[in-house]
C-alpha positions as CSV (number, residue, x, y, z in Angstrom):
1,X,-80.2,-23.0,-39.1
2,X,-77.2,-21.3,-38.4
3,X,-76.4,-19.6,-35.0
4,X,-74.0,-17.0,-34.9
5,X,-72.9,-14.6,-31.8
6,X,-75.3,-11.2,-32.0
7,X,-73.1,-9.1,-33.6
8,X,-72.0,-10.9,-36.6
9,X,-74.1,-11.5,-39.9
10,X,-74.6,-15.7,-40.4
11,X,-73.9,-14.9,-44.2
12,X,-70.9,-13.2,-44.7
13,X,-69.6,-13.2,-40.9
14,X,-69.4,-9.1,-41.1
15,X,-70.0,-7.0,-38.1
16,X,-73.6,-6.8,-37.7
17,X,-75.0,-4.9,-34.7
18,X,-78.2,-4.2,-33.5
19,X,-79.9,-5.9,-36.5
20,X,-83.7,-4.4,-34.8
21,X,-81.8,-0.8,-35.1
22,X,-79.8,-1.8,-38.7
23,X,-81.9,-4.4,-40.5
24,X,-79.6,-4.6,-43.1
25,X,-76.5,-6.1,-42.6
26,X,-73.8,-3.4,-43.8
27,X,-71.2,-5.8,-45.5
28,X,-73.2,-7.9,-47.7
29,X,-76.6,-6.3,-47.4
30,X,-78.5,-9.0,-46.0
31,X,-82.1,-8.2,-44.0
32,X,-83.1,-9.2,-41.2
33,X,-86.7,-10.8,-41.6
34,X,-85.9,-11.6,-45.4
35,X,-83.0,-13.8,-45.5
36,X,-82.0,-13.6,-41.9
37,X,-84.6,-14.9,-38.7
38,X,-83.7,-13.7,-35.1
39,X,-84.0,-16.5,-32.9
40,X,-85.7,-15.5,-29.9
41,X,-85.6,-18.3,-27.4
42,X,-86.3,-16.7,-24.2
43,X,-88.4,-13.7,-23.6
44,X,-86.2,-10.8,-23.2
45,X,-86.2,-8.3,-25.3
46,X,-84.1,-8.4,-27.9
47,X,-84.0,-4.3,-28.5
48,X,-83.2,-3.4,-24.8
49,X,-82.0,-6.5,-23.4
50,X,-83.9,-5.4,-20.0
51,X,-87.5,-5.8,-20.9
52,X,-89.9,-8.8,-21.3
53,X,-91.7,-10.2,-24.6
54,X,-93.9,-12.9,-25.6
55,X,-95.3,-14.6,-28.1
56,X,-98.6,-13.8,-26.5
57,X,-97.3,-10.0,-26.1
58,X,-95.0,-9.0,-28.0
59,X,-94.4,-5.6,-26.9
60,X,-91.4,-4.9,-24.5
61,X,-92.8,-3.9,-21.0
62,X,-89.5,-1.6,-20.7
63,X,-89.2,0.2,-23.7
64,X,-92.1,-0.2,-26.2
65,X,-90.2,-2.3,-28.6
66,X,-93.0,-4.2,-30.8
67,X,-91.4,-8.0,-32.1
68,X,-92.0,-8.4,-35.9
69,X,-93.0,-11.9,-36.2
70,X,-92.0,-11.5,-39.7
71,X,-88.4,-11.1,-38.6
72,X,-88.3,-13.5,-35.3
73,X,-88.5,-17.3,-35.0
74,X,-89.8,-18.1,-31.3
75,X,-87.6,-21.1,-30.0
């Protein structure tokens, strides 16, 4: 596991921003839910930073975003 500050891609250390908006990092073209796993280890939302998700629900109770569990690991 590697943890990096949001904006950055762990691989290639690129600018990577909103990876739930831009899946694929635009330096080095790595994608989020392939090679790359957002670590989610409280339960805002990761797409507004102002809602709440869950395991349990995973759809933001501010703006609708769905989680992919295929692109998350819950910490």
């Amino acid at each position: 596991m590697c943890m990096v500050p949001d904006n950055y891609c762990p691989h290639c250390w690129g600018d990577w921003d909103f990876k739930f908006k831009h899946g694929t990092c635009p330096e080095c073209a790595y994608e989020l839910g392939r090679k790359v796993k957002y670590l989610l280890d409280n339960d805002v939302c990761p797409y507004c930073q102002e809602g709440k998700v869950t395991v349990e629900k995973p759809r933001c109770d501010q703006c609708g975003f769905e989680v992919d569990g295929k692109k998350v690991v819950w910490g």
